[in-house]
C-alpha positions in Angstrom: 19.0 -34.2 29.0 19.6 -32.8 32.1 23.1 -32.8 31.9 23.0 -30.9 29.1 21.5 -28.0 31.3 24.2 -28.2 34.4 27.0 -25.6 33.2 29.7 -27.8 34.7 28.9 -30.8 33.2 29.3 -29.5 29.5 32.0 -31.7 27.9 35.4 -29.8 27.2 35.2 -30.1 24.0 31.8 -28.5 23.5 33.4 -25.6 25.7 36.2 -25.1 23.2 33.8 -25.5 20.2 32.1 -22.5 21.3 35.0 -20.2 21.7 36.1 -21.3 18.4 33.1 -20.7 17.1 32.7 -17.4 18.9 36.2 -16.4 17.9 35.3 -17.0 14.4 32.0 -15.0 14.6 33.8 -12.0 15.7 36.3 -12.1 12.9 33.9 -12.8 10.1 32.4 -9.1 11.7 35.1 -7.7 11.4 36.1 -8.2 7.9 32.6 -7.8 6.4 32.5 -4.4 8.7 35.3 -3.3 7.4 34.6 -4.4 3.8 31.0 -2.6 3.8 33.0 0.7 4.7 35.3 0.1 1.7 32.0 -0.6 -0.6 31.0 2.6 1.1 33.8 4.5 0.2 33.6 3.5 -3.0 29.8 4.6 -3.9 30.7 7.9 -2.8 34.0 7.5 -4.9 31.4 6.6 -7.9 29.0 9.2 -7.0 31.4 12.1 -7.3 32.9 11.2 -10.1 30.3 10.2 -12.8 26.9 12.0 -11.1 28.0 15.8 -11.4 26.9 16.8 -7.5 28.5 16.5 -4.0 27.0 16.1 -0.5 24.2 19.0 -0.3 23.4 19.9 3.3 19.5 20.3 2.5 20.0 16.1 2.4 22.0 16.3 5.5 20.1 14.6 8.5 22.1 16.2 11.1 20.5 18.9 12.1 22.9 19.2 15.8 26.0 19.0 13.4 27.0 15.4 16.0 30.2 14.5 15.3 28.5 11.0 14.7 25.8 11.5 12.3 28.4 14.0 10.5 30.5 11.0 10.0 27.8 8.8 8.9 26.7 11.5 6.4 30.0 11.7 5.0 30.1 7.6 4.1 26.5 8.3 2.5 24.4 6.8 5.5 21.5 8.3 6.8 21.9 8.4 11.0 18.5 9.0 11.3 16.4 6.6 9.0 12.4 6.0 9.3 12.0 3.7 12.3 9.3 1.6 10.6 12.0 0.6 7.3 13.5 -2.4 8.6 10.2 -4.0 9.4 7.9 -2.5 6.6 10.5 -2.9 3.8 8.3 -0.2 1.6 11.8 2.4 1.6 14.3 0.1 0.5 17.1 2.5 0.6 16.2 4.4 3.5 19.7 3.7 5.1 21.5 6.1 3.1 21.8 9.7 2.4 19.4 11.4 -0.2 22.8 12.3 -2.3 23.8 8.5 -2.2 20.4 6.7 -3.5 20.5 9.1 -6.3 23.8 8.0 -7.1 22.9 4.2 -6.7 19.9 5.1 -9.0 21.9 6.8 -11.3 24.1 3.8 -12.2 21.0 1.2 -12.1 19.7 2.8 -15.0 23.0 3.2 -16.6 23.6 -0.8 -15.9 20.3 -1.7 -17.7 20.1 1.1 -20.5 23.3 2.4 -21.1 24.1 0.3 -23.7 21.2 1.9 -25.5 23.4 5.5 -25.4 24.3 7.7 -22.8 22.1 8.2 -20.0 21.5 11.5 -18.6 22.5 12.8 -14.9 18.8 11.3 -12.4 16.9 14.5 -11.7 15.7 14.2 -8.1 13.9 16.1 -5.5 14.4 19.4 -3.4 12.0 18.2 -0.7 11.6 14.4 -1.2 9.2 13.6 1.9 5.6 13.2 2.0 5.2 13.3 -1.7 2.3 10.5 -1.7 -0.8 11.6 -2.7 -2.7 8.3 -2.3 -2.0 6.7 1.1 -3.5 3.3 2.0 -3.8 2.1 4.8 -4.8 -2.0 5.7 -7.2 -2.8 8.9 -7.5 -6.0 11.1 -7.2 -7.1 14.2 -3.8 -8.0 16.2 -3.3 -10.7 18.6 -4.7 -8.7 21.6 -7.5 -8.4 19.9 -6.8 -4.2 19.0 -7.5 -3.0 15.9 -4.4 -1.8 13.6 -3.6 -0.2 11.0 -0.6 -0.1 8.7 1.3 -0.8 5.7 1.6 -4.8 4.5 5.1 -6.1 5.6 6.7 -6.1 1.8 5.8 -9.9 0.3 3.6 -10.8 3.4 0.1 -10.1 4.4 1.5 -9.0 7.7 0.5 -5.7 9.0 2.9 -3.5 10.1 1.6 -0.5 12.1 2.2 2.6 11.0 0.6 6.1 12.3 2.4 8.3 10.3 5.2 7.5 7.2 7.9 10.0 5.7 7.0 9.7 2.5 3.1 9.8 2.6 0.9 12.8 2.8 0.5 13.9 6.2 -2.8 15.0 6.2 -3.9 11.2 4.8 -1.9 9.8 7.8 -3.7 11.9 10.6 -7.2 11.3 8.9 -6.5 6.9 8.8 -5.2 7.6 12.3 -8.8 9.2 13.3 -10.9 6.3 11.2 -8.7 4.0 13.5 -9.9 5.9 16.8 -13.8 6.3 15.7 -14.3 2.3 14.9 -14.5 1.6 18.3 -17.3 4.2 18.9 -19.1 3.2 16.0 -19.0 -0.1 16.8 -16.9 -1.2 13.5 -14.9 -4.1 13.0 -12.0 -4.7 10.9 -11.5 -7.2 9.0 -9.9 -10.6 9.6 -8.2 -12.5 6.4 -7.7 -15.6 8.5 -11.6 -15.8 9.3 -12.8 -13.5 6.8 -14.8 -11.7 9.1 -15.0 -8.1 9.8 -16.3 -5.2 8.1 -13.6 -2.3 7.0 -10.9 -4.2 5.0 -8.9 -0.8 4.0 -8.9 3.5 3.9 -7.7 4.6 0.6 -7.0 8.6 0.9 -6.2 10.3 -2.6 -5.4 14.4 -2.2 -5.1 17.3 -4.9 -1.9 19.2 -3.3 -2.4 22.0 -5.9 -6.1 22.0 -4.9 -6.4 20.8 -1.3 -8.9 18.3 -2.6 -9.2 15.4 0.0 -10.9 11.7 -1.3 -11.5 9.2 1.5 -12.4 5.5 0.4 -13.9 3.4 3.0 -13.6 -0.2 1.7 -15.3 -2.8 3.1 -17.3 -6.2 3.1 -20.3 -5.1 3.0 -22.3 -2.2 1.6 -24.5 -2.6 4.9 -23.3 0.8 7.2 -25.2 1.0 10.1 -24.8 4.7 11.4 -23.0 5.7 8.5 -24.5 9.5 8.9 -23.8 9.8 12.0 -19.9 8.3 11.3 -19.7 10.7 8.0 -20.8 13.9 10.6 -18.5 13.0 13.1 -15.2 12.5 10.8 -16.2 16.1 8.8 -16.1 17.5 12.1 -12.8 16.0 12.9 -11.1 16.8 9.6 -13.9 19.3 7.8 -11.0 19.4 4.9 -12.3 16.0 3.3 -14.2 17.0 0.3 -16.0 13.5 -0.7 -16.6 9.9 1.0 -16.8 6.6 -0.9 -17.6 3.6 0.5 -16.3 1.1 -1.5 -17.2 -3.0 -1.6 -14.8 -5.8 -1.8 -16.2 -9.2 -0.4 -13.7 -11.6 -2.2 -10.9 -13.3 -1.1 -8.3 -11.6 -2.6 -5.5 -9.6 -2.6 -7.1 -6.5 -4.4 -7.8 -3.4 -2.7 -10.4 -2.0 -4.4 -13.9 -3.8 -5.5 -16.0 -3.5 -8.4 -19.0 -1.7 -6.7 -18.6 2.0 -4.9 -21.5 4.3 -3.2 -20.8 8.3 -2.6 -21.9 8.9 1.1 -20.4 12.7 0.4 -19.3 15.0 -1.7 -18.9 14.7 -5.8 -17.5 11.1 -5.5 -14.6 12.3 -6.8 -11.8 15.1 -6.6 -9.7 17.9 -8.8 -5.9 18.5 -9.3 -4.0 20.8 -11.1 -0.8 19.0 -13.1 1.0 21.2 -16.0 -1.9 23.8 -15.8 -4.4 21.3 -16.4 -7.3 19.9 -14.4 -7.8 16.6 -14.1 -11.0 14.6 -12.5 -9.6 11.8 -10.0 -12.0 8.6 -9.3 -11.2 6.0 -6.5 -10.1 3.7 -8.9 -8.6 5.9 -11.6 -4.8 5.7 -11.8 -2.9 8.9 -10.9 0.6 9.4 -10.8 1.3 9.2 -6.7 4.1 11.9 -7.2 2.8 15.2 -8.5 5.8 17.0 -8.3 8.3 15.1 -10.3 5.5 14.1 -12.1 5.4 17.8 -13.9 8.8 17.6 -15.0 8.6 13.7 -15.5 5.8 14.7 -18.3 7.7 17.7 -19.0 10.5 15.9 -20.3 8.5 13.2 -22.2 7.0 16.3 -24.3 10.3 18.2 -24.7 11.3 14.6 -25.8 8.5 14.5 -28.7 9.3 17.6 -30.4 6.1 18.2 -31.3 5.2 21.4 -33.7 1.4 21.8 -33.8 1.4 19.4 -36.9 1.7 16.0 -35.2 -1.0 13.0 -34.6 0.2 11.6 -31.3 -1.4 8.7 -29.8 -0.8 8.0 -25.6 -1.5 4.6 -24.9 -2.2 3.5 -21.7 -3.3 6.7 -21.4 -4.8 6.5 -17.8 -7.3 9.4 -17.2 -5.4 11.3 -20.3 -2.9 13.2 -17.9 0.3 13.3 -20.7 -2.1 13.1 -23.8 -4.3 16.5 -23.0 -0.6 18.3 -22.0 0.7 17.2 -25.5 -2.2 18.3 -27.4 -1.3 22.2 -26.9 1.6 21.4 -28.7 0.0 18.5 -31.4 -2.7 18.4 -34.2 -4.2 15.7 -32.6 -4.2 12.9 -30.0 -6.0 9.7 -29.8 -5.7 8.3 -25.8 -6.1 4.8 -25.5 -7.0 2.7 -22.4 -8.7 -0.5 -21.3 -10.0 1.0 -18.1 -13.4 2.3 -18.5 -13.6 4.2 -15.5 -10.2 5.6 -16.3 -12.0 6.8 -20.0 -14.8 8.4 -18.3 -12.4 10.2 -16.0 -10.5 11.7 -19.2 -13.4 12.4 -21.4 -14.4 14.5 -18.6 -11.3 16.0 -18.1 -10.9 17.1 -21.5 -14.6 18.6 -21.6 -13.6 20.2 -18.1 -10.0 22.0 -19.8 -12.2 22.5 -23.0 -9.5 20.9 -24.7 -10.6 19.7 -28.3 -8.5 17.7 -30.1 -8.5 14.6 -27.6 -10.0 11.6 -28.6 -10.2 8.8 -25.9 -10.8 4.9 -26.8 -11.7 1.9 -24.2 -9.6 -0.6 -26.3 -6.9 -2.7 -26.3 -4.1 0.2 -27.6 -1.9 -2.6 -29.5 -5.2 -4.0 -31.3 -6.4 -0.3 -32.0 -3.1 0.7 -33.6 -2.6 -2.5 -35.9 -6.6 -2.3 -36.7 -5.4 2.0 -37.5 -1.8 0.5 -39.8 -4.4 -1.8 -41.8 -7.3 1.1 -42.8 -4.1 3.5 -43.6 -4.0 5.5 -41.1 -0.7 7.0 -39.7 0.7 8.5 -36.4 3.8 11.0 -36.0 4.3 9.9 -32.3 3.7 7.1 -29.9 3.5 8.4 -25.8 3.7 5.2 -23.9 3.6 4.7 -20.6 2.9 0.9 -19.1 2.6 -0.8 -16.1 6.0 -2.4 -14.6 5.3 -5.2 -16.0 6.2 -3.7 -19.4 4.7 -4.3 -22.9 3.9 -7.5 -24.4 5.2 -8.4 -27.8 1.9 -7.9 -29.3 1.6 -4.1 -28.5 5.2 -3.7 -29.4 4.7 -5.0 -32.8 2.1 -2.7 -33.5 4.1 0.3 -32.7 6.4 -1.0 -35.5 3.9 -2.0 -37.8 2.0 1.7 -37.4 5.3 3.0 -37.8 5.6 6.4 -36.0 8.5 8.7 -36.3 9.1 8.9 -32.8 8.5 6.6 -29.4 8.8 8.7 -26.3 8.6 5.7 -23.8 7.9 6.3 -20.2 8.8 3.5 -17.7 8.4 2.7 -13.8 10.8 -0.2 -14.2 13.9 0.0 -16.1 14.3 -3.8 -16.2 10.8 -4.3 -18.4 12.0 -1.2 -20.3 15.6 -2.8 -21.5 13.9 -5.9 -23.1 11.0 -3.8 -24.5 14.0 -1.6 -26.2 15.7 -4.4 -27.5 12.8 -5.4 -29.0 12.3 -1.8 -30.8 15.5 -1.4 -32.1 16.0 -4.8 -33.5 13.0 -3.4 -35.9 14.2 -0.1 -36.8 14.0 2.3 -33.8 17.2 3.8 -32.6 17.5 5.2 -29.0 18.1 9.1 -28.9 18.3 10.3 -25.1 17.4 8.2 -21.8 16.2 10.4 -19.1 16.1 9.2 -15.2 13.6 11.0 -13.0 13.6 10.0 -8.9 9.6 10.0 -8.6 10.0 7.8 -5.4 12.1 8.6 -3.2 13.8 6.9 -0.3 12.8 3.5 -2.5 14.4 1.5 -5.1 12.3 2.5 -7.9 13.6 4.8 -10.3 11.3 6.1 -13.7 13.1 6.3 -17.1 12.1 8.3 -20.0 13.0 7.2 -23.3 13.1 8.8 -27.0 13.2 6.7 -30.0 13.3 7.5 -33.3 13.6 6.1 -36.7 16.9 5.2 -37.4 16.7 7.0 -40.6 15.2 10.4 -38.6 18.0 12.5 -37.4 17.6 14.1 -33.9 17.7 17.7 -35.3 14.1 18.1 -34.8 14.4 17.0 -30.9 13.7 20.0 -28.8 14.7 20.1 -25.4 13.5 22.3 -22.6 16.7 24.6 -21.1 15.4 23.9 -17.8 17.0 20.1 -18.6 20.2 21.0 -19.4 20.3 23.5 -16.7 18.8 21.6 -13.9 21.1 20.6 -10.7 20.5 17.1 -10.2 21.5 17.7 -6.4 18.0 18.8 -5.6 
């Protein structure tokens, strides 16, 4: 083996091997360099031509005007991406210009639902950093023994750390970054997966940006806090913004963030936000959309969508804490939210009593057995509001919506791929696709949110109202 090591005893032909093989490398660079700069070209090519917008300088990272980063900007790469990306793999797409993931998100929704009808120019964001409202952050311990904090390495249970991300709430970053800085004081210990030891597993931080509302979740492994005054006093007076603690218990092995069981060490328990001029009551473990912004005109557009005259029964399933069902009942006769979550249904009962809005009704049922049990007693709805998890519907919900029968299915989706097989179902019985709406609500990732009006194939679209401000909108921002 030693021979091996000695320089000048390598055989010749292992010598020339290597330069071979070295020559090769460089070439095989070289061509896929210079074929990733045609691809590049090309996008842009794509962008300008079927998106509508050009390069906008509020998307421009340059801010010295380099002669580099200007040349990087104008292939549609961002010169100064998030240094955690490449190892977190949360922003998929942060290597390219704001204008160019648009543009990439634009024709992913045409590839998967244009064959449904046209779909409509994505509307994106003015501003789109630090839109997270919930931030959560994962404790443990490294292999010095430090504690960290960060984001799970995407696929892994690796921690990456992570003090402060451009797409989550400030605020929520500096308060994890304090928790982090206190355990050590308090004597806390973060918890271990390998061992299973360890007491504070996550911090789950939800804020109301229209009311300043701050929620911080302490889970943990056990509901035993020693000192747990004396830690809630110490981080008010650090960040005297939070409005309520929760200490929340998860002691399985598992890959869940919350647990079943919760105590209030301050405040109401929960917290307030304002969302198309209504309030809404947010619990730890009630789902909220993460995006407020895009969220109005995401909602916005799902209404405008609907059509609805003050004469409609609409029912929103998967209703969630009953954020789109209590905006479209100013504009219905009635809506009947349906969800499986009960903490979620507590949540929206309480929100409707809190926006004194009336005609709400909320259900903790399965919505496809509550709308076949509603199309055997008789009853009818004018619209269906639906709004699932990625994973899409199942068959089963999907052939109650047919068997109820409503005029119109304004269908709201986080993944486009669930969506095009869910569509295919509906209009092989009966449902025709009218307009397919794309709306950025993340950012800087690879996700993109669809809305989606079906109707009858026998309704026209004469009654379909549409805001101006979506025809009007520049898609740049």
């Amino acid at each position: 083996m030693s021979k091996w090591i000695n320089k000048k005893t390598v055989p010749e032909w292992v010598k020339q091997r290597r330069l071979e093989t070295g020559k090769y490398q460089r070439r095989t660079n070289q061509a896929l360099a210079a074929r990733q700069e045609e691809l590049e070209d090309t996008d842009i090519g794509i962008q300008n031509l079927h998106s509508g917008y050009t390069q906008d300088k509020r998307h421009s990272f340059a801010a010295d005007g380099s002669k580099e980063k200007n040349i990087a900007i104008e292939k549609g790469k961002n010169p100064e991406p998030c240094r955690h990306y490449r190892h977190c793999g949360g922003c998929q797409l942060q290597n390219m210009t704001y204008a160019r993931q648009l543009a990439f998100k634009q024709r992913t929704a045409t590839a998967l639902l244009g064959r449904f009808g046209r779909v409509d120019p994505i509307i994106g964001m003015e501003h789109p950093y630090h839109y997270r409202n919930k931030v959560q952050a994962a404790f443990s311990i490294n292999q010095h023994g430090r504690i960290v904090s960060g984001i799970y390495q995407s696929s892994t249970h690796r921690i990456v750390p992570v003090d402060s991300c451009m797409i989550e709430d400030e605020k929520a970053d500096e308060i994890i970054v304090t928790i982090r800085k206190m355990m050590r004081e308090f004597k806390m210990t973060a918890y271990d997966e390998r061992t299973g030891r360890g007491f504070l597993r996550h911090v789950l931080i939800k804020r109301g940006f229209s009311t300043g509302h701050i929620m911080v979740v302490l889970v943990a492994t056990s509901p035993v806090f020693s000192g747990k005054r004396y830690f809630v006093k110490a981080l008010l007076n650090k960040h005297p913004e939070i409005t309520t603690i929760v200490l929340n218990i998860n002691d399985k092995f598992t890959s869940m963030v919350l647990g079943e069981r919760e105590f209030v060490l301050y405040g109401p328990g929960y917290i307030e936000d304002v969302l198309c001029g209504c309030t809404f009551r947010i619990s730890a473990k009630s789902f909220y959309q993460i995006n407020p912004v895009q969220t109005e005109i995401l909602y916005q557009t799902a209404i405008a969508f609907a059509g609805l005259s003050g004469k409609e029964i609409v029912i929103d399933a998967y209703c969630g804490i009953g954020t789109i069902g209590m905006i479209a009942a100013r504009y219905a006769k009635q809506v009947v939210g349906i969800e499986s979550n009960r903490d979620a249904v507590r949540d929206a009962i309480a929100n409707a009593k809190r926006n004194e809005i009336s005609n709400i009704y909320f259900h903790c049922a399965d919505a496809g057995q509550l709308m076949m049990e509603m199309a055997q007693s008789g009853e009818k709805a004018d619209v269906v509001l639906m709004d699932p998890p990625r994973a899409g519907s199942d068959e089963a919900f999907l052939s109650s919506v047919v068997t109820l029968s409503p005029e119109k299915v304004v269908y709201i989706s986080c993944n486009p791929k669930t969506q095009e097989r869910d569509l295919s179902f509906l209009t092989t019985h009966g449902y025709r696709v009218r307009r397919i709406q794309p709306v950025d609500m993340f950012p800087h990732t690879n996700h993109v949110e669809t809305v989606v009006l079906l109707s009858k194939r026998e309704v026209e679209s004469k009654n379909i109202r549409v805001e101006p401000y979506l025809e009007d909108m520049d898609i740049s921002e």
